[in-house]
N, CA, C and O atoms as a Tinker XYZ file with bonds, in Angstrom:
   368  protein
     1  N     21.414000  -12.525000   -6.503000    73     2
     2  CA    21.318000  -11.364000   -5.610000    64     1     3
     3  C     20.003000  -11.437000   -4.838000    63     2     4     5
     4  O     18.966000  -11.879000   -5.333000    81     3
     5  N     20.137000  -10.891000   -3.372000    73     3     6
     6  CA    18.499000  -11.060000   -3.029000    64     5     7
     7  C     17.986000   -9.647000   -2.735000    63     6     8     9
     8  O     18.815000   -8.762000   -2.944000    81     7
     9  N     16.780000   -9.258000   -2.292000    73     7    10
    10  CA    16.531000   -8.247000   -2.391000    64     9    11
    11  C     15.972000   -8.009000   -1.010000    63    10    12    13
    12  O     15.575000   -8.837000   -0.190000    81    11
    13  N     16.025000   -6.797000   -0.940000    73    11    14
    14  CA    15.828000   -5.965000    0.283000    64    13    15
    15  C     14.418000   -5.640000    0.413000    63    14    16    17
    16  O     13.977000   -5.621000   -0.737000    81    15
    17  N     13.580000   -5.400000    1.158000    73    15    18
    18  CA    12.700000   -4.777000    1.512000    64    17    19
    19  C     12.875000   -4.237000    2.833000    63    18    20    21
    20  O     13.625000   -4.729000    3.677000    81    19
    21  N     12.044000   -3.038000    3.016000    73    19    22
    22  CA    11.898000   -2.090000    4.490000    64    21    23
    23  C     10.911000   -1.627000    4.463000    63    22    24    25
    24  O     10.352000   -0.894000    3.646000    81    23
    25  N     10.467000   -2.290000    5.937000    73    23    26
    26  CA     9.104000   -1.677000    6.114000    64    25    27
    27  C      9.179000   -1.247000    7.842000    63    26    28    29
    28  O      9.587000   -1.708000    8.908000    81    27
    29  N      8.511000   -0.083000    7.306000    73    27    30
    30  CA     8.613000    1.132000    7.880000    64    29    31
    31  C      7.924000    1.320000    9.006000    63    30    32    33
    32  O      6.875000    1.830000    8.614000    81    31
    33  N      7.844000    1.163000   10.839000    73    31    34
    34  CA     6.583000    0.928000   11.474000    64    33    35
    35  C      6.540000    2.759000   12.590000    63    34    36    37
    36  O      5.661000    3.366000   13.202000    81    35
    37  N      8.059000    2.989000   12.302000    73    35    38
    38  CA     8.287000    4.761000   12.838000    64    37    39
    39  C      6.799000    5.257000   13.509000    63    38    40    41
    40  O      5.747000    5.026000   12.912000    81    39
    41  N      6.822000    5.746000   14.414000    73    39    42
    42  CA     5.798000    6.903000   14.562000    64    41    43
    43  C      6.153000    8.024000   14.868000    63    42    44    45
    44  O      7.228000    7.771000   15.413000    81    43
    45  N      5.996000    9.410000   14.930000    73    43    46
    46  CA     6.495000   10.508000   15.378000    64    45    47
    47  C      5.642000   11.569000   16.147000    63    46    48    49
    48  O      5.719000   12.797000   16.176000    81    47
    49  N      4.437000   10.299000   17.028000    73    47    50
    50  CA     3.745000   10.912000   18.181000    64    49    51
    51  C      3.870000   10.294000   19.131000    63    50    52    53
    52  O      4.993000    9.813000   19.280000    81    51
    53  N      2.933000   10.032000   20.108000    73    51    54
    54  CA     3.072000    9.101000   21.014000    64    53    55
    55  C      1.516000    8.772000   20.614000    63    54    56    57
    56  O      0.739000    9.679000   20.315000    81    55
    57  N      0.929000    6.655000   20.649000    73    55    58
    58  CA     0.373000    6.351000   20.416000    64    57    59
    59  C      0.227000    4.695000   21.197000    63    58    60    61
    60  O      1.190000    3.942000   21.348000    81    59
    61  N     -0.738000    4.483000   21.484000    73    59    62
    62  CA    -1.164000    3.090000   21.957000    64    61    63
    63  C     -1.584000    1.848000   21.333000    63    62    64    65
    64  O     -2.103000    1.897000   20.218000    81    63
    65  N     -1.407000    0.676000   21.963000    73    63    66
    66  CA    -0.996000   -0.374000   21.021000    64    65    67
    67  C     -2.380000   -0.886000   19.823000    63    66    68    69
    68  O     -2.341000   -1.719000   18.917000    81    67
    69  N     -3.577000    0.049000   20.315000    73    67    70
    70  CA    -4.355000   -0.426000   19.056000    64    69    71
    71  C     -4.293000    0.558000   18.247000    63    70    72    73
    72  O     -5.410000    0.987000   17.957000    81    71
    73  N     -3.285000    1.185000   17.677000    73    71    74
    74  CA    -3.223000    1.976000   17.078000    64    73    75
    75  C     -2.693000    0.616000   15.876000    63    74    76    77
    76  O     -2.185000   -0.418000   16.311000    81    75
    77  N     -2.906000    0.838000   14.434000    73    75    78
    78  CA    -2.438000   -0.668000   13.473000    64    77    79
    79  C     -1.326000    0.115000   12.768000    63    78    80    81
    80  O     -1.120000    1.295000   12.484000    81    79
    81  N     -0.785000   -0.899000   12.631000    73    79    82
    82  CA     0.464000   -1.194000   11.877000    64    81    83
    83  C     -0.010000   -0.560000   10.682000    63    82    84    85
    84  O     -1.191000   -0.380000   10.386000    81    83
    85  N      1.002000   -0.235000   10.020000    73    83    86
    86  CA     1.276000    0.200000    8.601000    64    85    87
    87  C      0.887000   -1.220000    7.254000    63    86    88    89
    88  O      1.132000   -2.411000    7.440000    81    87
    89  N      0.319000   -0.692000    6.114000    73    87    90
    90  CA     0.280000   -2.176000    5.628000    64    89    91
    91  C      1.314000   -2.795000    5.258000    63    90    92    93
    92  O      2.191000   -1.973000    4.996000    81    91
    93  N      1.766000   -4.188000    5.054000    73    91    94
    94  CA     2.988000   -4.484000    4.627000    64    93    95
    95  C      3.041000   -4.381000    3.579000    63    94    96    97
    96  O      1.961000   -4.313000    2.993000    81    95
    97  N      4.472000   -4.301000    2.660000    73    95    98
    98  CA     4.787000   -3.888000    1.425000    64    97    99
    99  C      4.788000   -4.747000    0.909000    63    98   100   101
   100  O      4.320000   -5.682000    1.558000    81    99
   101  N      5.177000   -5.035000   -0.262000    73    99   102
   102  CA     5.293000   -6.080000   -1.355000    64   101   103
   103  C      6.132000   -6.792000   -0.935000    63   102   104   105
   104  O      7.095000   -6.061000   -0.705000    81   103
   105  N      6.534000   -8.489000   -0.513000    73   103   106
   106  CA     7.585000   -8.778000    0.073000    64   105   107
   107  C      7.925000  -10.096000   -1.507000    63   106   108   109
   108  O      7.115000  -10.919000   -1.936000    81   107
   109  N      8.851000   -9.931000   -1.836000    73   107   110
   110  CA     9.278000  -11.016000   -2.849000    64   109   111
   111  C      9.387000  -12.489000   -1.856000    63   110   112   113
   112  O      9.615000  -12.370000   -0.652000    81   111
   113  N      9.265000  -13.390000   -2.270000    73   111   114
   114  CA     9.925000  -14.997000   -1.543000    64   113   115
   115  C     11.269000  -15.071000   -1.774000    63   114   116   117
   116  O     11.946000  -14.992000   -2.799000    81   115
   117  N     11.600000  -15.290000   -0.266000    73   115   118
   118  CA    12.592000  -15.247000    0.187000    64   117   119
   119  C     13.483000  -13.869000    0.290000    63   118   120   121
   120  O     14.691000  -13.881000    0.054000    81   119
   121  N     13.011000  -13.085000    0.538000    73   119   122
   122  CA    13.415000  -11.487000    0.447000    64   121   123
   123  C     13.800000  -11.056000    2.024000    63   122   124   125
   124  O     13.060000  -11.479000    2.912000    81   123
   125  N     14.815000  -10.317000    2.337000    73   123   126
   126  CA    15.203000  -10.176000    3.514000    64   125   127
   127  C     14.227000   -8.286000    4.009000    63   126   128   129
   128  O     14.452000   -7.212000    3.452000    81   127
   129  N     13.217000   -8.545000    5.172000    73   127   130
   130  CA    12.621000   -7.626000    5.317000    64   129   131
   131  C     13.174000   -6.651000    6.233000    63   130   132   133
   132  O     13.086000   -7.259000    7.300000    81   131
   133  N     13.717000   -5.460000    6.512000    73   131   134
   134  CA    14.276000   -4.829000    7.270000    64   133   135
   135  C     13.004000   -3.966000    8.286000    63   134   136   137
   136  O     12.717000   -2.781000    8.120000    81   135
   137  N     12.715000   -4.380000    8.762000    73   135   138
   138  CA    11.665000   -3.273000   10.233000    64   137   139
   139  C     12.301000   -2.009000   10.592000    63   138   140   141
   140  O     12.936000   -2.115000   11.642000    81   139
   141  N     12.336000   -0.969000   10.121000    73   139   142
   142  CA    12.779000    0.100000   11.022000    64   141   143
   143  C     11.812000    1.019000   11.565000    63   142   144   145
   144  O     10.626000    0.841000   11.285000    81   143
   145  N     12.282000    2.322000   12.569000    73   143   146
   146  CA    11.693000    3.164000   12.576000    64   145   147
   147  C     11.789000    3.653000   13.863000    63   146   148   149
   148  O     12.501000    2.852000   14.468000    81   147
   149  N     11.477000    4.468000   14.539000    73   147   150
   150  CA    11.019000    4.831000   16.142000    64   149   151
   151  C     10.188000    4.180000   16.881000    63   150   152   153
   152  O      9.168000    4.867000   16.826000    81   151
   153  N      9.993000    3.350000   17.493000    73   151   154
   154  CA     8.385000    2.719000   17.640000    64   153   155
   155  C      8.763000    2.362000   19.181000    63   154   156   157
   156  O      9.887000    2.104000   19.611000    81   155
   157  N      7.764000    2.404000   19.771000    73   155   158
   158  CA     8.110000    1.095000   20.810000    64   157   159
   159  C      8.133000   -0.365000   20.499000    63   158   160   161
   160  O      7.886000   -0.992000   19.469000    81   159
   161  N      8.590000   -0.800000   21.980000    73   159   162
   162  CA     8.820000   -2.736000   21.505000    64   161   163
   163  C      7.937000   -3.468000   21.403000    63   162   164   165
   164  O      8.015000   -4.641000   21.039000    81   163
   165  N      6.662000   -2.688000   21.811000    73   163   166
   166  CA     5.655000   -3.609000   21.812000    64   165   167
   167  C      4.948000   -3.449000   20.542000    63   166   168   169
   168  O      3.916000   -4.090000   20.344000    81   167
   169  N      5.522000   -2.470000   19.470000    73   167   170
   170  CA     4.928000   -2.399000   17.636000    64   169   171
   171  C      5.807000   -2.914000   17.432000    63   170   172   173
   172  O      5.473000   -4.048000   17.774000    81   171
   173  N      6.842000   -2.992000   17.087000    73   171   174
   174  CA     7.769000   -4.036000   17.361000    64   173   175
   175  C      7.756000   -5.502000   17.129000    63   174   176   177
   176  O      8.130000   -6.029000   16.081000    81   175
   177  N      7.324000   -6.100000   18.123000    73   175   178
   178  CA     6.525000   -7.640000   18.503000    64   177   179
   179  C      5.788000   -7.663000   17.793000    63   178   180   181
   180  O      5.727000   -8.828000   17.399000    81   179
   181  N      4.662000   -6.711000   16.991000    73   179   182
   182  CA     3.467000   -6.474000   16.470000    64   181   183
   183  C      3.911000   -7.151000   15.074000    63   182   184   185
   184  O      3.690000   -8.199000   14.468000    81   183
   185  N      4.628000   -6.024000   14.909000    73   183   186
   186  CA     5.256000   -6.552000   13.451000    64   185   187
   187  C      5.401000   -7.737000   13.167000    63   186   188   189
   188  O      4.666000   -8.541000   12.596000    81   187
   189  N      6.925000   -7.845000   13.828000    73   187   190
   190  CA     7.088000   -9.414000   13.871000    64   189   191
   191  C      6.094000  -10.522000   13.810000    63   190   192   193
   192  O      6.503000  -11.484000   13.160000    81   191
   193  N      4.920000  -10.646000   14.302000    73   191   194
   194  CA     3.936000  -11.196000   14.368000    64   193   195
   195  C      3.792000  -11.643000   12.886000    63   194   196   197
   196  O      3.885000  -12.741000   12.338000    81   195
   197  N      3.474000  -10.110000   12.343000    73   195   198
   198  CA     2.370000   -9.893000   10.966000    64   197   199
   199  C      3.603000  -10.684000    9.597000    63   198   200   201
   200  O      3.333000  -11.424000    8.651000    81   199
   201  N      5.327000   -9.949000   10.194000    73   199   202
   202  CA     5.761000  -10.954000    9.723000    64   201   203
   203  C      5.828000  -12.162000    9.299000    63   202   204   205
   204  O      6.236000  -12.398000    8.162000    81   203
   205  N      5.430000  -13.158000   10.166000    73   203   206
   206  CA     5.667000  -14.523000   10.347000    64   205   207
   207  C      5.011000  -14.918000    8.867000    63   206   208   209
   208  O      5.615000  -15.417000    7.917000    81   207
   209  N      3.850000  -14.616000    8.927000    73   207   210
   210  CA     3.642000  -15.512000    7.961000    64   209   211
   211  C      3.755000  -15.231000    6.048000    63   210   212   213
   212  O      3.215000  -15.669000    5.032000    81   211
   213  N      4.863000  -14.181000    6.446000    73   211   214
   214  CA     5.278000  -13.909000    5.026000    64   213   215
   215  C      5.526000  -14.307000    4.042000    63   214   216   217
   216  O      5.630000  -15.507000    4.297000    81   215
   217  N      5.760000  -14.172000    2.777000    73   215   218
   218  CA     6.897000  -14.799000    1.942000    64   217   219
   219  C      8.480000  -14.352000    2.231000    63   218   220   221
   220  O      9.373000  -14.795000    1.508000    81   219
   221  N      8.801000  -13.328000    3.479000    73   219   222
   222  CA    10.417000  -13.193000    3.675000    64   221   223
   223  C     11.098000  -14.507000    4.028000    63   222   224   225
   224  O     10.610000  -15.637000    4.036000    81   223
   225  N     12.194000  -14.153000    4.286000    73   223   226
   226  CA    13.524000  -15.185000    3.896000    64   225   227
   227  C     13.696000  -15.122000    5.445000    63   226   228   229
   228  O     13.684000  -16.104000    6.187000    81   227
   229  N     13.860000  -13.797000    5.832000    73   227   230
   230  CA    14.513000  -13.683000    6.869000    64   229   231
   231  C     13.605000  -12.076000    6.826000    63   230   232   233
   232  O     12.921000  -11.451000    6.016000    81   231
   233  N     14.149000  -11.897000    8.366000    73   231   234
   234  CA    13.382000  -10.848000    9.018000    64   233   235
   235  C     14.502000  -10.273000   10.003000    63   234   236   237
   236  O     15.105000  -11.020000   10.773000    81   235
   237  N     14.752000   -8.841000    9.927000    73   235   238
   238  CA    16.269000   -7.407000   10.738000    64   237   239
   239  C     15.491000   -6.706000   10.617000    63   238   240   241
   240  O     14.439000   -6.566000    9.993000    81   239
   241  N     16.108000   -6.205000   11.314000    73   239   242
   242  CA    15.912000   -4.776000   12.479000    64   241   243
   243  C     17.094000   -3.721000   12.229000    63   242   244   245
   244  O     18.316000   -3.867000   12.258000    81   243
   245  N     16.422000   -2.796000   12.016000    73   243   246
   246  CA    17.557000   -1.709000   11.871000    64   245   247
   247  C     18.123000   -1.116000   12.753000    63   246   248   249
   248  O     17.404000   -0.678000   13.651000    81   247
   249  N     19.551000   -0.887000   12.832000    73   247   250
   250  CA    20.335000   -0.015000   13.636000    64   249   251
   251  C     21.394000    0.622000   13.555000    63   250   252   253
   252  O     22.557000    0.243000   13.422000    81   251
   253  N     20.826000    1.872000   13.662000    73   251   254
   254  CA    21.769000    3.290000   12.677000    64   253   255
   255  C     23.392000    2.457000   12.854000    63   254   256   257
   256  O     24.065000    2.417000   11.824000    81   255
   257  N     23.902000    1.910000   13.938000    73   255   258
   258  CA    25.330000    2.278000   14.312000    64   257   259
   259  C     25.888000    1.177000   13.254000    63   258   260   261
   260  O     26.860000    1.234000   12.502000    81   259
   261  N     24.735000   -0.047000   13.508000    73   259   262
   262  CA    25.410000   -1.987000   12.648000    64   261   263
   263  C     24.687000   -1.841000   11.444000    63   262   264   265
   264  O     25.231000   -2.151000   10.384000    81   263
   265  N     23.582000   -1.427000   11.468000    73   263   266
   266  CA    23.060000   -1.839000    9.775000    64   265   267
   267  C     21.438000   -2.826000    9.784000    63   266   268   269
   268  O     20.612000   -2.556000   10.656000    81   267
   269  N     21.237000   -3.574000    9.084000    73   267   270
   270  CA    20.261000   -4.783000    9.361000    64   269   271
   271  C     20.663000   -6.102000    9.802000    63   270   272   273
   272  O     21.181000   -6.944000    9.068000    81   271
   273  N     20.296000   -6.302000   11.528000    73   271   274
   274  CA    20.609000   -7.216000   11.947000    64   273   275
   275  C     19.348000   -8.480000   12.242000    63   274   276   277
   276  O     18.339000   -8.531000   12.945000    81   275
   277  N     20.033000   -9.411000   11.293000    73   275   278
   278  CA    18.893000  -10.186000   11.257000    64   277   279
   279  C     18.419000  -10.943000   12.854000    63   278   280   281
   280  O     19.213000  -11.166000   13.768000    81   279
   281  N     16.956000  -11.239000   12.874000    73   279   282
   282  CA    16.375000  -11.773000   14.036000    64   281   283
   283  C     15.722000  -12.956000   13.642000    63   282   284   285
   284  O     15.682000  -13.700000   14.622000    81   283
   285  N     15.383000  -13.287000   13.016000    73   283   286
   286  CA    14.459000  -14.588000   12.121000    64   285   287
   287  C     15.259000  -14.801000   11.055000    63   286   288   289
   288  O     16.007000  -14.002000   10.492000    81   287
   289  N     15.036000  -15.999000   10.808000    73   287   290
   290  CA    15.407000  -16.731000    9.475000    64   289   291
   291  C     15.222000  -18.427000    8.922000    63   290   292   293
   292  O     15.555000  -19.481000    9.463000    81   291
   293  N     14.718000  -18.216000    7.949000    73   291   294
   294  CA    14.754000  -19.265000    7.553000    64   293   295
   295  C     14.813000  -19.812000    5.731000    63   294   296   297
   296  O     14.208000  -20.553000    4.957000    81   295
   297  N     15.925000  -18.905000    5.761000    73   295   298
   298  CA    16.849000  -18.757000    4.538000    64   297   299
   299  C     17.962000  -19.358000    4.573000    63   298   300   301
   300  O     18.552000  -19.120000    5.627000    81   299
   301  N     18.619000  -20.163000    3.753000    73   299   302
   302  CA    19.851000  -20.209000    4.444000    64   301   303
   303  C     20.988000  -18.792000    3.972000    63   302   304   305
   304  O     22.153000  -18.939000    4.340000    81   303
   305  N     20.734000  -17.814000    3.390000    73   303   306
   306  CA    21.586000  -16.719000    3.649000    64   305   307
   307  C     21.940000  -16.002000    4.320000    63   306   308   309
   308  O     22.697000  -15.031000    4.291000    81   307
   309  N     21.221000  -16.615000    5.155000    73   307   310
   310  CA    20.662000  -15.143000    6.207000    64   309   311
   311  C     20.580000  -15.916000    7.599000    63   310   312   313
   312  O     19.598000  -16.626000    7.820000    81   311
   313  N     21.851000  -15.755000    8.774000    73   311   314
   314  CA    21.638000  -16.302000    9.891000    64   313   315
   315  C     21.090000  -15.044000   10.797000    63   314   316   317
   316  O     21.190000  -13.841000   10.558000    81   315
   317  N     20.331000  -15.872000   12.183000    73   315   318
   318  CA    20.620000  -14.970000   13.398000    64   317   319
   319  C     21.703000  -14.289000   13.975000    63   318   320   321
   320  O     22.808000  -14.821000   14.079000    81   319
   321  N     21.444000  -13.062000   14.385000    73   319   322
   322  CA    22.641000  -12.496000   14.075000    64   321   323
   323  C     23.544000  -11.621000   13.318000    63   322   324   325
   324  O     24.100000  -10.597000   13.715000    81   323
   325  N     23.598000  -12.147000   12.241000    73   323   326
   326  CA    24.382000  -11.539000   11.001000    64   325   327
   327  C     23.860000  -10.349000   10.825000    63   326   328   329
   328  O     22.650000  -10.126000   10.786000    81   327
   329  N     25.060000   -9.229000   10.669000    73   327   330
   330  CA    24.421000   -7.950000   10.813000    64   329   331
   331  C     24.947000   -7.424000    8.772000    63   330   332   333
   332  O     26.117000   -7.611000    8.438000    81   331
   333  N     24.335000   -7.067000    8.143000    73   331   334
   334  CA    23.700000   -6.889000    6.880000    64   333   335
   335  C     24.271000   -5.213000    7.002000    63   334   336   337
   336  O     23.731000   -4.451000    7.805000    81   335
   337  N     25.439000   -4.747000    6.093000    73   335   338
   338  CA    25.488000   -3.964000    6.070000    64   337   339
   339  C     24.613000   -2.783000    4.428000    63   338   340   341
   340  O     24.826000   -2.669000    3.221000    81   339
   341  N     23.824000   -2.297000    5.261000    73   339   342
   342  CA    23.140000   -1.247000    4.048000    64   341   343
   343  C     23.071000    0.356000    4.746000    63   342   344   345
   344  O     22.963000    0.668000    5.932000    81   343
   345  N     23.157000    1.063000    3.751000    73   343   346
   346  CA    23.155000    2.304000    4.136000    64   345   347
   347  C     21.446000    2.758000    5.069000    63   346   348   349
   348  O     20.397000    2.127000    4.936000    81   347
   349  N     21.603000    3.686000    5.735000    73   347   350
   350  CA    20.004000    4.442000    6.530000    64   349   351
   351  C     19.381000    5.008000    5.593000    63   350   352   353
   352  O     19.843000    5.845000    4.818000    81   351
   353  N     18.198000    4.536000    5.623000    73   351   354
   354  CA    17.507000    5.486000    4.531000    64   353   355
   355  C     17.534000    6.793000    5.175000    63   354   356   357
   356  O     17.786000    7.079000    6.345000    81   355
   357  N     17.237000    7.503000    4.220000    73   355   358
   358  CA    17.146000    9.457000    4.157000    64   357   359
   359  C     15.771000    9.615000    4.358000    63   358   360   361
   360  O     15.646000   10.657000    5.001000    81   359
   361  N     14.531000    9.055000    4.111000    73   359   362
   362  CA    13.307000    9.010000    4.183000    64   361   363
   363  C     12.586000    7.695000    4.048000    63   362   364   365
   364  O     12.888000    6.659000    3.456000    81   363
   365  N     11.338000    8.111000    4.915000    73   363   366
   366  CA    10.146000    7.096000    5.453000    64   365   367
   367  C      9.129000    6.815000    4.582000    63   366   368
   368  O      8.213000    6.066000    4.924000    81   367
């Protein structure tokens, strides 16, 4: 089984890009990281960045309607693409 992580980059003001990221969470190796939240694209990119040099498997993006659709990978479980069905979290 692999495991999920979500990390959370939401804001619920309006804020500019040196405003920092949230810290990242505990990521297991090879763990599929889900990014959600409100943000603009350019925290977003940010993330992704801080991503890269993780221990994740793969790296999605959440979206209420598909679920976690992966954008990175280099797992083989986990293609580009592949949309990961998990429920929305209820809280941040």
């Amino acid at each position: 089984m692999y495991k999920i992580v979500f990390y959370s980059i939401g804001v619920d003001h309006p804020i500019t890009p040196d405003e920092p990221l949230p810290p990242l969470p505990d990521i297991p190796r090879g763990a599929l990281i889900v990014v959600e939240g409100r943000a603009p694209i350019w925290r977003y990119g940010m993330a992704f960045h801080r991503l890269h040099g993780s221990p994740a498997g793969a790296v999605a993006v959440f979206d209420p309607r598909l679920g976690a659709v992966v954008v990175a990978s280099h797992h083989p479980n986990w293609k580009e693409g592949q949309v990961v069905d998990i429920p929305a979290r209820t809280s941040e």
